[in-house]
C-alpha positions as CSV (number, residue, x, y, z in Angstrom):
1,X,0.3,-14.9,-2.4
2,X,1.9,-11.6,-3.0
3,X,2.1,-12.4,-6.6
4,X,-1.8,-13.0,-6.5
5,X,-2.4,-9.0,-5.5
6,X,0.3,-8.3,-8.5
7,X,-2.4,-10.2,-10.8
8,X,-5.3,-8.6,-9.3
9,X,-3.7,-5.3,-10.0
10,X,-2.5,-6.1,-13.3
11,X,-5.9,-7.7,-14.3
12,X,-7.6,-5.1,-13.5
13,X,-5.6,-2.4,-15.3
14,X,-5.1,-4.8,-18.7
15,X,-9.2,-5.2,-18.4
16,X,-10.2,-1.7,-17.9
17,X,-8.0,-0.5,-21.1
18,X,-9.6,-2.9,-23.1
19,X,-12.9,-2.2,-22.4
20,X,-12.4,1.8,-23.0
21,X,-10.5,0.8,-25.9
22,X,-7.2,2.5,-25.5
23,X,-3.3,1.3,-26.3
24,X,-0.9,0.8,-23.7
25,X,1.4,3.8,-25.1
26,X,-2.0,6.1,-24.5
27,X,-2.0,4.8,-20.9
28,X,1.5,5.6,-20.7
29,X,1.5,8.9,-21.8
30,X,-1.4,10.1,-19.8
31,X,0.2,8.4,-16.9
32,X,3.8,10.0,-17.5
33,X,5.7,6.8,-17.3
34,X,7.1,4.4,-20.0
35,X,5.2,1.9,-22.3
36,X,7.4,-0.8,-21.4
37,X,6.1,-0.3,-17.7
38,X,2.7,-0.4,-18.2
39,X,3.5,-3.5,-19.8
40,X,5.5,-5.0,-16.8
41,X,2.9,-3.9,-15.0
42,X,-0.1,-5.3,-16.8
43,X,1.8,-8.9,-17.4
44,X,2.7,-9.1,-13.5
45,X,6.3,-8.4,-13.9
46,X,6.3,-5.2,-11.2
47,X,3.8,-3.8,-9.0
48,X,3.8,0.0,-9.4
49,X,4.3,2.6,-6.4
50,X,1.5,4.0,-4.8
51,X,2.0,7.4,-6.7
52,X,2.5,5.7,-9.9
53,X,-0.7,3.7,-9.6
54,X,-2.7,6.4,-9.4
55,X,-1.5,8.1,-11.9
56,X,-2.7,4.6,-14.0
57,X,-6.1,4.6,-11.9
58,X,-6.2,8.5,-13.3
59,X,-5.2,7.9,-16.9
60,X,-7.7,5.1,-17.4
61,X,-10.5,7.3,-16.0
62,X,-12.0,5.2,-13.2
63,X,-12.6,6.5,-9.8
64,X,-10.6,4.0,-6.5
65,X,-14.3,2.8,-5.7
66,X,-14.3,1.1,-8.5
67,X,-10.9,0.2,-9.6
68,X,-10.3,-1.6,-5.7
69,X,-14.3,-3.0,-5.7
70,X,-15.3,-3.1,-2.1
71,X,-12.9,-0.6,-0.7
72,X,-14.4,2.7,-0.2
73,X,-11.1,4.7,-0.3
74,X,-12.7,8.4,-1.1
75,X,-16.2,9.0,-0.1
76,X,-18.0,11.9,-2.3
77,X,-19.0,13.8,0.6
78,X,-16.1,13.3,3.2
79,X,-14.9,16.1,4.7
80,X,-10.9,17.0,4.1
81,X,-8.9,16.0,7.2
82,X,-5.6,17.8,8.1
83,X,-3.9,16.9,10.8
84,X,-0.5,18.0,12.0
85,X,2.5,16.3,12.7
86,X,1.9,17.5,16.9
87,X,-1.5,16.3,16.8
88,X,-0.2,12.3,15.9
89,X,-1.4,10.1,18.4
90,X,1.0,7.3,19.8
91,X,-0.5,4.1,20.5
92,X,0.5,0.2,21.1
93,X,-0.3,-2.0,18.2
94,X,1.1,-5.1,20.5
95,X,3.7,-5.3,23.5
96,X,6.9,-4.5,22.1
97,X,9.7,-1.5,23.5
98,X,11.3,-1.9,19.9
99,X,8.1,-0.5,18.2
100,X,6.7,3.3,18.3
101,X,3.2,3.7,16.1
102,X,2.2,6.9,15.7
103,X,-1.6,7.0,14.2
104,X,-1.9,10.2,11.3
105,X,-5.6,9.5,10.6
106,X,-8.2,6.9,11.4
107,X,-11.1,7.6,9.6
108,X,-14.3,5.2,8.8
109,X,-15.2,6.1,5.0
110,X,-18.8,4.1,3.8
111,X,-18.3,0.7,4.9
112,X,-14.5,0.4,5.2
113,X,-11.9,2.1,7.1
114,X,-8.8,3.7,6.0
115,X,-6.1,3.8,9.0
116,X,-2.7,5.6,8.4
117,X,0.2,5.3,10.4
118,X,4.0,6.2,11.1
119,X,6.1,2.9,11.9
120,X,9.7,3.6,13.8
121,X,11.1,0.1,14.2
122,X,14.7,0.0,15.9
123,X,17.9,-1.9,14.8
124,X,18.3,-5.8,15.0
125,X,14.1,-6.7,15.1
126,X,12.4,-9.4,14.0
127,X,8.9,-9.8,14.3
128,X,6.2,-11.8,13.4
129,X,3.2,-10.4,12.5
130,X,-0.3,-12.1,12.9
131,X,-2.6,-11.9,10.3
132,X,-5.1,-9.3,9.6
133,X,-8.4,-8.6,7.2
134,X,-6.7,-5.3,6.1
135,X,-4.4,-4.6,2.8
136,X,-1.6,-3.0,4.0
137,X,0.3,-0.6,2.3
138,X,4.4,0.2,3.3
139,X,6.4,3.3,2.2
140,X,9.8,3.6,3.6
141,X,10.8,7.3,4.7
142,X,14.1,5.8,6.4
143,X,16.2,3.1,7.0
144,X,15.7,-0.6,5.5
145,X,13.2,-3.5,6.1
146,X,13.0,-7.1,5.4
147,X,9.7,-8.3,5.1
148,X,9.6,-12.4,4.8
149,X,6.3,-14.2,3.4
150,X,5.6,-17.5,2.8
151,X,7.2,-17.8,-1.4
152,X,9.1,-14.5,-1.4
153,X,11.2,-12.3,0.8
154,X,11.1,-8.4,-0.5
155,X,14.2,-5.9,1.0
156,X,12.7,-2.1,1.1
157,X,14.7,0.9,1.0
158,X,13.7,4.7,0.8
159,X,11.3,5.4,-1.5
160,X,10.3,2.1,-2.1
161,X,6.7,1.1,-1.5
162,X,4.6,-2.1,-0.8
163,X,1.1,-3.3,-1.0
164,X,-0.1,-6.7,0.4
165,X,-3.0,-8.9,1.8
166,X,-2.7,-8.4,5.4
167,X,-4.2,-12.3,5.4
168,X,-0.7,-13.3,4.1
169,X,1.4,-14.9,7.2
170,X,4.6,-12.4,7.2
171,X,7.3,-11.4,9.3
172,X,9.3,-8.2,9.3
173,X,13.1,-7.8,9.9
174,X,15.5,-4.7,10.6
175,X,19.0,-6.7,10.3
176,X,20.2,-2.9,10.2
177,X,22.1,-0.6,12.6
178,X,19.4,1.9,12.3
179,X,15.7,2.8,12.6
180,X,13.4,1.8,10.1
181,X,10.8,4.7,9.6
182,X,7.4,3.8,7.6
183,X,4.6,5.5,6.4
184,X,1.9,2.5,6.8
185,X,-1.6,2.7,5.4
186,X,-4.7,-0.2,5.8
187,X,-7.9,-0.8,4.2
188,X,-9.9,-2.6,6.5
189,X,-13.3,-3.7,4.6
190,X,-16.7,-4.1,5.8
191,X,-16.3,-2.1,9.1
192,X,-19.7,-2.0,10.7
């Protein structure tokens, strides 16, 4: 299922170049990363970081509206929103000492939702997650994670980052002696 968002992702790159005519060594360059990555990327070999993807989205010219279709992920008129680190909000996502959410920004944008969020999870957790109508989006700040899917398990470390249909049935796993911190993003569409 995981490799099904890889292909959407890669489709979409591969289809966009093609239609505005340009090489994979133009993408490349105006992206600041390597030929043979666009390649991996565009034959579903890797999925790009966050940061990296954009700087595709931004070298083939296309807004996020359009490159993610239904997810509104900038609105032309929103206001910027800064909010400081004091200002998080704690909250409960479900009943569970091990877990401590902190909400950065909740913020309905069009017709979908954009909710970001730091993630502390302590040493030696599992947990299964139910599943949701929201891509999620990981970025580890600290520590390690094991998240297990159906067809693939994927081990995060610092830096690493993670995008997936919320829809897939996954668990998540700190087999680690210390906190796992995340910076966790979700697109929820079609929020009335």
């Amino acid at each position: 299922m995981e490799n099904e968002i890889l292909a959407q992702i890669s489709q979409k790159i591969k289809s966009i170049r093609k239609e505005k005519g340009l090489t994979i060594q133009g993408i490349a360059d105006r992206a600041g990363v390597t030929k043979g990555l666009i390649s991996q990327v565009e034959n579903s070999k890797t999925i790009p970081s966050l940061m990296v993807l954009m700087q595709i989205i931004k070298a083939l010219e296309v807004d996020l509206d359009f490159f993610f279709n239904h997810m509104s992920l900038q609105g032309r008129d929103a206001p910027i929103l800064v909010l400081r680190k004091e200002e998080y909000e704690g909250f409960e996502n479900e009943p569970a000492s091990d877990f401590h959410y902190e909400r950065i920004i909740s913020k309905k944008i069009k017709s979908s939702a954009v909710d970001v969020v730091l993630l502390e999870i302590q040493p030696y957790v599992k947990k299964h997650f139910d599943t949701t109508e929201a891509y999620a989006f990981k970025y580890i700040l600290e520590g390690s994670i094991k998240y297990v899917f159906r067809d693939q398990t994927v081990v995060l470390h610092p830096g690493d980052s993670m995008l997936f249909d919320g829809r897939l049935d996954h668990h998540l796993v700190n087999e680690y002696d210390v906190m796992t911190k995340m910076l966790v993003v979700y697109f929820n569409e079609n929020i009335e």
